[in-house]
N, C-alpha and C positions, 0 to 999 in steps of 0.2 A: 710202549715199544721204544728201542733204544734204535739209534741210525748205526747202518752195520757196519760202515766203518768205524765208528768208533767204539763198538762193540768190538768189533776183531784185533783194532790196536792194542784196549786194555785184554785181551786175551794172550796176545803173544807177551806182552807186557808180565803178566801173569807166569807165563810160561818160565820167561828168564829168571822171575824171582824164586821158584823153587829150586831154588839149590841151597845143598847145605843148613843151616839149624838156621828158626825163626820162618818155618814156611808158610803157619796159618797167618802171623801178623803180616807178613809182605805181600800175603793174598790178600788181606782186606788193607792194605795201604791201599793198594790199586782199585779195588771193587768200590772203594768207597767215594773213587774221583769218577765214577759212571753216573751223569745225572739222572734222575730216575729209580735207581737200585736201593735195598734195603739196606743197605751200609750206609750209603749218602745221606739219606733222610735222616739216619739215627744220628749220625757224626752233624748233620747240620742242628739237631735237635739237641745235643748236647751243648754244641758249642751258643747257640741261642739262652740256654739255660746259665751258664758258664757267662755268657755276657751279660745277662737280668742279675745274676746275684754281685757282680763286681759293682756296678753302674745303676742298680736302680732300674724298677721298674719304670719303661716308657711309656710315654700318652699314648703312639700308635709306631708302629712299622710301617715303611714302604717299598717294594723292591720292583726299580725300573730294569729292564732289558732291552737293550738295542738290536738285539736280535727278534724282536716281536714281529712274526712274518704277515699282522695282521694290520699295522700302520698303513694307511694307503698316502700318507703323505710323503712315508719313506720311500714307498713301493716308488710314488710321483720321480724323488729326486734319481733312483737309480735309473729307472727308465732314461731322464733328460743325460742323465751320464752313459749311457748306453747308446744312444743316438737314435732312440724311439718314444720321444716326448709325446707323439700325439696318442700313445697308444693306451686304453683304459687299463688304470693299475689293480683294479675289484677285477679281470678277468685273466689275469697271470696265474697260473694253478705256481703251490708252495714250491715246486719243486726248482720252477724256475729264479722266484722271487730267492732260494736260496743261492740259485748260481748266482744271481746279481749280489747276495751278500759278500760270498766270497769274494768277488771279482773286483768290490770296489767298497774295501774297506773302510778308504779317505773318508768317503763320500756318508759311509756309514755311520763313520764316529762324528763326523761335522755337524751331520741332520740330528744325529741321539744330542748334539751339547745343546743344540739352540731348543728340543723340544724341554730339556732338563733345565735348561735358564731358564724358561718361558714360566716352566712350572714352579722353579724356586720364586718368582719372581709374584707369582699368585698365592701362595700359603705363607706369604711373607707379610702380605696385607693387612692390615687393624683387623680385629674380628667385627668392628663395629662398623666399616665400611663398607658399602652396598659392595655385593659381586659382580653385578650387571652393571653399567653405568647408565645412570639416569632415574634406576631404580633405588627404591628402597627395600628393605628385606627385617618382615617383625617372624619372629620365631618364641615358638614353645616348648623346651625341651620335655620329653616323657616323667611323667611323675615314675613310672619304673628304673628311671636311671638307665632304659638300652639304648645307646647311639641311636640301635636302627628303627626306632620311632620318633616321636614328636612332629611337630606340624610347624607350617610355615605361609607366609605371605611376601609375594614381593610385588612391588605397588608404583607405579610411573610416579616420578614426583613430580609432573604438573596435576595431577589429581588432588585436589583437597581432600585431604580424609587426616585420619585419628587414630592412633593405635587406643581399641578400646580393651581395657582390663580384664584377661582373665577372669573370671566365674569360679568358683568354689564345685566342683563337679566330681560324680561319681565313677564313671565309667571313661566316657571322651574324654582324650582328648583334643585340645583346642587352640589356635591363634585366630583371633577377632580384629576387623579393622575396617573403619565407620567412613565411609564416602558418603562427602557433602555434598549434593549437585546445587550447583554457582547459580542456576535457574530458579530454584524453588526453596525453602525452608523444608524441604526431604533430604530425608537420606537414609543408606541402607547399610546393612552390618553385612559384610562379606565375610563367612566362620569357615574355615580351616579346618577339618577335622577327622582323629582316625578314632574308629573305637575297634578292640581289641577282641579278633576271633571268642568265642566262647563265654564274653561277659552277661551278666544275669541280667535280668529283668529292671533291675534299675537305672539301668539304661536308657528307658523312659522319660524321667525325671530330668535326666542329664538333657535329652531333647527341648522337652519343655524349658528349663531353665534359656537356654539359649536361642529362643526362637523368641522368649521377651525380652531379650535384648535391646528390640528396636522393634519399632512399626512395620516396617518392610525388613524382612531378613531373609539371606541364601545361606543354608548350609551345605559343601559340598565336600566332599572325599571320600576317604575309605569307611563302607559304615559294615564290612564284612556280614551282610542282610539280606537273603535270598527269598524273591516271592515272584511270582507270577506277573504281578501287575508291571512290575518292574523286565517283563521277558526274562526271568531266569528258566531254566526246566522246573525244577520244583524246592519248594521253600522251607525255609528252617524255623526255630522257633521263633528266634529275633527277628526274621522279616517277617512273621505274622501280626508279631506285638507291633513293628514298627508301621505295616500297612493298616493295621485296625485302629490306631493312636489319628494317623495322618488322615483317612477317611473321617474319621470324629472331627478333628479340630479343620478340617477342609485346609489341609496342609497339600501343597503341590507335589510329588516326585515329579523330579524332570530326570529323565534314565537315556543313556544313549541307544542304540538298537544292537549294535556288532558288544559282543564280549568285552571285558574289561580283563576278567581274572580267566585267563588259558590253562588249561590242566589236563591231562593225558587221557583222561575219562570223562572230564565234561568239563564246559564251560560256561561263566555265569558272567552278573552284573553287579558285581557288589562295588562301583563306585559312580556315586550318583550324587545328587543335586534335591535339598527337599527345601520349599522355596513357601513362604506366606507374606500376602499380601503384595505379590510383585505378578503387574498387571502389563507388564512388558511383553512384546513381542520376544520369543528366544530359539536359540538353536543350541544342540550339544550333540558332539559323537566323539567318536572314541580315537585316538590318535594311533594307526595300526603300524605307521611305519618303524617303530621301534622292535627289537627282537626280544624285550623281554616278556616275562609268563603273566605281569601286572601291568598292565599299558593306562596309559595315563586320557581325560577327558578333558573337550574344549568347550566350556559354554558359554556360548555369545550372548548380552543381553543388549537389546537394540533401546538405549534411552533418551536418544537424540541427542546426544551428548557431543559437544565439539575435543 
């Protein structure tokens, strides 16, 4: 839906241009500056096309707006320029947070530069440089070549540990990395790992490989595997293979209780923790405060560790 003022501007707007010859082009000169409208879209798709073939395809796009009426850091600064600082900015319905844009534009363009330096200021980093400070960060890019997989670790650097290498694997995958406790000649392989909706039965094997790793080992992420034991409603083929494999070799699941994976028709567990030879105390649940439909897991393992 368009805002009707400025629905009704580009209408009178409209209006004036039919006159005299050229009345479809002056019609869609106008319709195509209506954001939202099927002119717009095309004309912005054009000219996207039209800039790729001049310049080269790009690594990635990004398109910031200061008009985002969902900032509440922004929503924060109008309020203080409004002269109702103490007042919660998550409880301002949009309509308001719009008069505040209007009303104090300064204030608007100020807060948009410092969040857009902030942000040049972070993508401008070595890629080799931890993102969190203090931490370190080992990654596995997708043997499919999608952005939107591959696995990762990010690891306090006073912990002793090891980036351990990659495995040769069929299905998962994996980033691996070996904590040495400073107490004992132990230590454990912490695995990282997605495997991919729908993959076959060798799957299996990919398990196995990684659980002999190391003497004590946690595998934990997305293993997209639905079975009972695990509290899903009911199970698919991979979590039967996966629950009849781990019953044999006396392999752990550690499963949170509340849902992982949200879906409109049901919800399940498919991000878990399968753990051998670790004789720790532990706790895990499901992290719900985030709004997305994959919420993410915390498992604590108590190893007396300073």
């Amino acid at each position: 839906m368009f805002e009707y003022p400025r629905v009704q501007s580009t209408i009178n707007a409209c209006g004036r241009a039919i006159q005299g010859q050229g009345v479809v082009e002056g019609l869609y000169l106008h319709l195509k500056n209506l954001r939202g409208s099927a002119s717009y879209w095309q004309t912005a798709h054009n000219e996207l096309i039209a800039f790729i073939r001049c310049l080269g395809l790009l690594t990635w796009f990004i398109t910031l707006s200061c008009n985002d009426l969902n900032w509440l850091h922004m929503r924060k600064a109008f309020l203080i320029a409004d002269g109702t600082p103490d007042e919660d900015p998550s409880q301002i319905n949009l309509d308001e947070v719009q008069r505040l844009i209007e009303s104090y534009p300064v204030v608007l363009s100020r807060q948009f530069s410092r969040c857009l330096d902030a942000f040049m200021k972070l993508i401008q980093r070595k890629l080799h440089k931890p993102l969190i400070a203090n931490y370190t960060f080992y990654s596995t890019p997708s043997r499919t070549g999608r952005d939107i997989r591959g696995t990762g670790i990010f690891i306090k650097n006073n912990i002793h540990h090891t980036h351990y290498p990659d495995p040769s694997l069929r299905q998962i995958e994996s980033t691996i990395v070996t904590i040495h406790q400073p107490t004992s000649q132990d230590s454990i392989n912490i695995i990282s790992i997605y495997l991919p909706n729908g993959s076959d039965s060798s799957f299996i094997y990919d398990i196995e490989t990684l659980i002999q790793t190391n003497y004590r080992t946690i595998l934990i992420g997305d293993f997209n595997d639905k079975h009972r034991t695990w509290n899903c409603e009911r199970a698919n083929p991979s979590g039967m293979r996966l629950n009849s494999y781990s019953r044999k070799l006396k392999l752990k699941v550690i499963a949170p209780d509340h849902p992982t994976r949200i879906r409109k028709n049901s919800n399940n567990i498919i991000d878990f923790a399968i753990a051998r030879n670790i004789d720790y105390q532990y706790s895990i649940k499901t992290i719900t405060d985030l709004t997305s439909d994959h919420l993410p897991i915390l498992l604590h393992l108590n190893t007396k560790l300073n």
